[in-house]
C-alpha positions, 0 to 999 in steps of 0.5 A: 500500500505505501506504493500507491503514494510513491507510484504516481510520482512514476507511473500511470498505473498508480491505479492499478496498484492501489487495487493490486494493494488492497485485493492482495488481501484476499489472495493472502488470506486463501494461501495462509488457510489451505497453505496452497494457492487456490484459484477462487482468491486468486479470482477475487484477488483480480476482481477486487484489483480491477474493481478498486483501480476502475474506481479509483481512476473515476475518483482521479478524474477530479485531481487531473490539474493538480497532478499537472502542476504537482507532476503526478502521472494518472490516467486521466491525465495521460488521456484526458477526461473523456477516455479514463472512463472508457478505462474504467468501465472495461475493467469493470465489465472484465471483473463481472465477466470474472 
Protein backbone atom coordinates (compact mmCIF):
# COMPACT_ATOMS: atom_id res chain seq x y z
CA UNK A 1 0.00 0.00 0.00
CA UNK A 2 2.89 2.81 0.62
CA UNK A 3 3.28 2.11 -3.31
CA UNK A 4 0.48 3.62 -4.29
CA UNK A 5 1.99 7.01 -2.99
CA UNK A 6 5.23 6.86 -4.48
CA UNK A 7 3.94 5.04 -7.89
CA UNK A 8 2.10 8.36 -9.08
CA UNK A 9 5.24 10.01 -8.97
CA UNK A 10 6.21 7.34 -11.82
CA UNK A 11 3.55 5.59 -13.20
CA UNK A 12 0.34 5.69 -14.62
CA UNK A 13 -0.76 2.71 -13.37
CA UNK A 14 -0.65 4.12 -9.70
CA UNK A 15 -4.44 2.96 -10.03
CA UNK A 16 -3.59 -0.43 -10.83
CA UNK A 17 -1.60 -0.57 -7.64
CA UNK A 18 -3.52 0.50 -5.00
CA UNK A 19 -6.24 -2.26 -6.43
CA UNK A 20 -3.25 -4.68 -6.58
CA UNK A 21 -2.92 -3.46 -2.52
CA UNK A 22 -5.90 -3.89 -1.27
CA UNK A 23 -7.11 -7.19 -3.35
CA UNK A 24 -3.74 -8.68 -2.46
CA UNK A 25 -5.79 -9.41 0.80
CA UNK A 26 -7.97 -11.68 -0.29
CA UNK A 27 -5.17 -13.84 -2.15
CA UNK A 28 -3.24 -13.96 1.25
CA UNK A 29 -5.56 -14.85 3.08
CA UNK A 30 -6.57 -18.39 0.94
CA UNK A 31 -2.59 -19.01 0.87
CA UNK A 32 -2.50 -18.83 4.75
CA UNK A 33 -5.50 -21.01 5.14
CA UNK A 34 -5.20 -24.11 2.71
CA UNK A 35 -1.47 -23.33 2.75
CA UNK A 36 -1.73 -23.65 -1.20
CA UNK A 37 -2.73 -21.00 -3.83
CA UNK A 38 -6.16 -21.86 -4.97
CA UNK A 39 -7.96 -20.32 -7.96
CA UNK A 40 -11.16 -18.85 -6.03
CA UNK A 41 -8.80 -15.96 -4.24
CA UNK A 42 -6.67 -15.64 -6.91
CA UNK A 43 -10.24 -14.74 -8.79
CA UNK A 44 -11.12 -12.43 -6.29
CA UNK A 45 -7.95 -11.00 -5.83
CA UNK A 46 -8.12 -9.61 -9.73
CA UNK A 47 -11.78 -8.77 -9.17
CA UNK A 48 -11.00 -6.68 -6.30
CA UNK A 49 -7.82 -5.09 -8.12
CA UNK A 50 -9.74 -4.09 -11.24
CA UNK A 51 -12.56 -3.09 -9.01
CA UNK A 52 -10.96 -0.72 -6.99
CA UNK A 53 -8.24 0.78 -9.71
CA UNK A 54 -11.57 1.24 -12.18
CA UNK A 55 -12.73 3.21 -9.27
CA UNK A 56 -10.03 4.84 -8.48
CA UNK A 57 -9.38 6.40 -11.97
CA UNK A 58 -13.04 7.81 -11.74
CA UNK A 59 -12.29 9.33 -8.27
CA UNK A 60 -8.73 10.89 -10.17
CA UNK A 61 -10.66 12.48 -12.64
CA UNK A 62 -11.22 15.44 -10.03
CA UNK A 63 -7.31 15.77 -9.31
CA UNK A 64 -6.40 15.90 -13.08
CA UNK A 65 -5.00 19.82 -12.66
CA UNK A 66 -3.14 19.14 -9.51
CA UNK A 67 -1.40 16.28 -10.97
CA UNK A 68 -0.27 18.67 -13.97
CA UNK A 69 1.06 21.03 -11.56
CA UNK A 70 2.46 18.72 -8.92
CA UNK A 71 3.93 16.39 -11.75
CA UNK A 72 1.88 13.46 -10.91
CA UNK A 73 1.21 10.75 -13.71
CA UNK A 74 -2.59 9.10 -13.62
CA UNK A 75 -4.64 8.02 -16.13
CA UNK A 76 -6.56 10.80 -16.60
CA UNK A 77 -4.02 12.80 -17.10
CA UNK A 78 -2.06 10.67 -19.62
CA UNK A 79 -5.57 10.53 -21.75
CA UNK A 80 -7.67 13.48 -20.98
CA UNK A 81 -11.19 13.28 -19.42
CA UNK A 82 -13.09 11.58 -21.78
CA UNK A 83 -11.26 8.07 -22.49
CA UNK A 84 -10.28 7.32 -18.35
CA UNK A 85 -13.68 6.04 -18.19
CA UNK A 86 -13.70 4.02 -21.06
CA UNK A 87 -10.80 2.63 -18.53
CA UNK A 88 -12.97 2.27 -16.01
CA UNK A 89 -15.76 0.87 -17.41
CA UNK A 90 -13.59 -2.08 -19.24
CA UNK A 91 -12.40 -3.04 -16.01
CA UNK A 92 -15.21 -3.29 -14.55
CA UNK A 93 -17.17 -5.28 -17.20
CA UNK A 94 -13.84 -7.75 -17.08
CA UNK A 95 -14.42 -8.08 -13.03
CA UNK A 96 -18.24 -9.21 -13.70
CA UNK A 97 -17.06 -11.32 -16.58
CA UNK A 98 -14.57 -12.57 -13.85
Amino acid sequence: MLGYSYAKRFTSLSHIILGFGIGIAQLAHGWAVTGKLNPIPLMLWLVVMLWIGGFDIIYALQDVDFDSEAGLFSIPKKLGKSRPLTVSRLMHFTLIVC
